[in-house]
matplotlib code that plots the C-alpha trace (Angstrom):
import matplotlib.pyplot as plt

x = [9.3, 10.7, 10.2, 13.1, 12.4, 9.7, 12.5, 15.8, 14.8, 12.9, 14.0, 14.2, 13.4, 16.5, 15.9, 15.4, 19.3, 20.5, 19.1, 20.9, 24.4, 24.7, 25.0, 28.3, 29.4, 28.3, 26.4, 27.0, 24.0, 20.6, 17.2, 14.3, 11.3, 7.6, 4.6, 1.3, -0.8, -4.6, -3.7, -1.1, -2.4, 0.6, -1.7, -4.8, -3.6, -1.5, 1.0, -0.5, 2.6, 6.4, 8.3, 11.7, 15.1, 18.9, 20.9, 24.7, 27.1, 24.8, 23.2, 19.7, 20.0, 17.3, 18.0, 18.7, 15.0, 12.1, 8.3, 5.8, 2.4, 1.0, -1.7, -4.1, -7.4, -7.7, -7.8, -9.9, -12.6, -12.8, -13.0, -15.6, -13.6, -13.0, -9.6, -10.0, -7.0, -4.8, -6.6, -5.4, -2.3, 0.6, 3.1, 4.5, 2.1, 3.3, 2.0, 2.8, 5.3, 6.9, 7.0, 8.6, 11.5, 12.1, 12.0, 14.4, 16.6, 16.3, 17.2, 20.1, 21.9, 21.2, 20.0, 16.2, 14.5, 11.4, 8.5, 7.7, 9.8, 8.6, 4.9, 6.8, 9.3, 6.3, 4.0, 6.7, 7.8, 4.2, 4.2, 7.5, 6.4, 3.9, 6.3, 8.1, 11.0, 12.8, 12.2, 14.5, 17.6, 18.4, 18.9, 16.2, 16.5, 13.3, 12.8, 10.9, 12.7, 16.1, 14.0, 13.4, 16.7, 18.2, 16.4, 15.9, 12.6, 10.6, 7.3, 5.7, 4.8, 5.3, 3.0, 5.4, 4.2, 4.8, 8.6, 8.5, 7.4, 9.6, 12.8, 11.1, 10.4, 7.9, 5.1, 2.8, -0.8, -0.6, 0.6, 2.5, 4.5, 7.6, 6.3, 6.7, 10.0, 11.4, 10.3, 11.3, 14.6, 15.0, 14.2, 16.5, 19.4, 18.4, 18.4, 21.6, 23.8, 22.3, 23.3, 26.5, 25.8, 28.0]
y = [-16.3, -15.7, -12.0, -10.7, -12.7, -9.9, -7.2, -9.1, -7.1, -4.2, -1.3, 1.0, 4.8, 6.8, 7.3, 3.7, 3.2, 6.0, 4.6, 1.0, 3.2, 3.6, 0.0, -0.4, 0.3, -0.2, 2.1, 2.8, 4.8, 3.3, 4.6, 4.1, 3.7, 4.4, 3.8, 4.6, 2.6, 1.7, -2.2, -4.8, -6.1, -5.0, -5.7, -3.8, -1.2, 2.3, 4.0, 7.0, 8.9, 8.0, 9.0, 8.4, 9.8, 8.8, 7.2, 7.1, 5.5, 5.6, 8.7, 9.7, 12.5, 14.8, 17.4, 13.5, 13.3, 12.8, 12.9, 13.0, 12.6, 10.7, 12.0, 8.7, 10.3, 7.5, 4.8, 6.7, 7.7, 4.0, 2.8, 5.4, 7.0, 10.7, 12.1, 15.0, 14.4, 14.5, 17.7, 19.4, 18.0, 20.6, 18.5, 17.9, 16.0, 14.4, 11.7, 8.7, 8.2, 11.4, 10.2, 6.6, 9.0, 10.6, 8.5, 6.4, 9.7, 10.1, 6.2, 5.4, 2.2, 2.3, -0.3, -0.2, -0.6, -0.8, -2.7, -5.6, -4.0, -6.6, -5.3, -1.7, -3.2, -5.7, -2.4, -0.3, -3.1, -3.1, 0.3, 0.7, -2.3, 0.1, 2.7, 0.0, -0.5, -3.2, -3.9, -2.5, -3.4, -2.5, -4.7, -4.8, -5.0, -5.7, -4.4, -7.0, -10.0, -7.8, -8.2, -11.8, -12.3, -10.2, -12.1, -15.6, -15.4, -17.7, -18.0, -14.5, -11.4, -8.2, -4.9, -1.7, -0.2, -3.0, -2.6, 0.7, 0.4, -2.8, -0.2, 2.6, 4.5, 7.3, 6.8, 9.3, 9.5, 11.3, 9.0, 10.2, 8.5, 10.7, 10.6, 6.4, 6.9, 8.4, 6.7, 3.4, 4.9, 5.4, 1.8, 0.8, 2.8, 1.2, -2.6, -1.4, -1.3, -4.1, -6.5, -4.7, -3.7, -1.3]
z = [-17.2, -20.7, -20.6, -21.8, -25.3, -25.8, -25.7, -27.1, -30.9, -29.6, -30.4, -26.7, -26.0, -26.1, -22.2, -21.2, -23.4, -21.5, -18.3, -19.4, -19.9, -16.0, -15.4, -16.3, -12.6, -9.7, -7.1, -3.9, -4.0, -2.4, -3.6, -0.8, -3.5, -2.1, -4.6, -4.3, -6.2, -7.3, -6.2, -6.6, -9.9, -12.4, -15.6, -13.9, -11.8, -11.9, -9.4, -8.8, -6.9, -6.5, -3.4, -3.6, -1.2, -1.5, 0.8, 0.6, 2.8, 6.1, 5.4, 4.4, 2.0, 2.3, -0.6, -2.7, -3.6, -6.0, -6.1, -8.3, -9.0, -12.0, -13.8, -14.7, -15.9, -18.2, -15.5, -13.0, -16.2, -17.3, -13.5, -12.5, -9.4, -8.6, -9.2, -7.2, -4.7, -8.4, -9.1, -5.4, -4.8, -5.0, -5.9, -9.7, -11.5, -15.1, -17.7, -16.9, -19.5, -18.6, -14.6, -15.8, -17.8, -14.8, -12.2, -14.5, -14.6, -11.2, -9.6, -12.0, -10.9, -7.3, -5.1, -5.0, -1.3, 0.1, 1.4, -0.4, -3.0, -5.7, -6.1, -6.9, -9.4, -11.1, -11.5, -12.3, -15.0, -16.5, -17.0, -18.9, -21.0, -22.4, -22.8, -25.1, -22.8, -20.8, -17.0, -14.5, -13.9, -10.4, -7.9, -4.9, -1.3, 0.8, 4.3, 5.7, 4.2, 5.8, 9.2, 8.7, 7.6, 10.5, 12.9, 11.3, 10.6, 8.1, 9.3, 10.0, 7.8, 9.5, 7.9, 7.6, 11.0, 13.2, 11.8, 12.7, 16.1, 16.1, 15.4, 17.1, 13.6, 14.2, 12.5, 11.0, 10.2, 7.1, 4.3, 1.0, -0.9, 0.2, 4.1, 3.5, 1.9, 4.4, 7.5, 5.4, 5.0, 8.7, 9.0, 6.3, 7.8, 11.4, 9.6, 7.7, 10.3, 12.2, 9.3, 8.4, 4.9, 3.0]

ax = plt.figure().add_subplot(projection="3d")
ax.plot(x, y, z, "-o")
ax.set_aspect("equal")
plt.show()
């Protein structure tokens, strides 16, 4: 609860200060944030791949995007699991210090979304903790609490398929991080308009 008295004296990474600078206006500029993690523990587990695209206005920017993939030999050693699918992938893999800079770089001041954004920002939060920086500023917006919202209601969790097929999302049996990001960004663009955000 009293987090931020941790970091009211710390001295920040120049790229954490540089990620604070853009805060002094606001976006327009939505982020649809996907995370692949080892759990939903923040002081146990990693995020093993960040998908990310832009939306602006009420446009899914294709070319706007970012992914990664976070080299964590250290957690899979020490938990005794293979990290073979690191080893093959093809996409950019970086430290995870190097992925938090970037992915910092990359999201600015925009809007985070996603679903259940709150286990992305608590992990994400952890792991620039480590890197001796403050938590993230941007503000998030939650998919399925839009739903609920959109629709009034309070008494029912919906997993991220059953929106899709609720809002006629394809969905797709493979499963990066960038594949979720952008069939959550279909959805976001779909409950978007339905609730007449800007």
């Amino acid at each position: 609860m009293l987090d931020w008295l941790k970091n009211i004296t710390k001295e920040h990474p120049e790229f954490y200060k540089d990620y604070l600078s853009k805060f002094e206006k606001k976006s327009n500029r939505y982020v649809i944030l996907s995370t692949e993690k080892t759990g939903l523990n923040p002081n146990k587990d990693v995020v093993l791949s960040f998908g990310c695209f832009g939306v602006i206005n009420d446009s899914l920017l294709i070319g706007d995007n970012f992914e990664v993939v976070i080299l964590q030999y250290k957690f899979f050693h020490d938990n005794g699991l293979s990290n073979e699918f690191i080893v093959e992938s093809k996409l950019e893999k970086l430290g995870e210090p190097e992925a938090l800079q970037a992915l910092l770089k990359y999201i600015g001041n925009a809007t985070l979304v996603g679903y259940r954004i709150d286990t992305d920002v608590e992990i994400i939060n952890a792991a620039l903790e480590k890197q001796d920086c403050g938590r993230l500023k941007n503000e998030p917006l939650d998919l399925e609490i839009m739903h609920r919202r959109l629709h009034d209601i309070n008494d029912k969790q919906f997993t991220l398929d059953e929106l899709c097929t609720l809002y006629k999302v394809p969905i797709s049996d493979r499963n990066s991080a960038s594949e979720e990001a952008y069939k959550m960004g279909l959805l976001f663009l779909k409950l978007k308009s339905r609730l007449g955000l800007k």
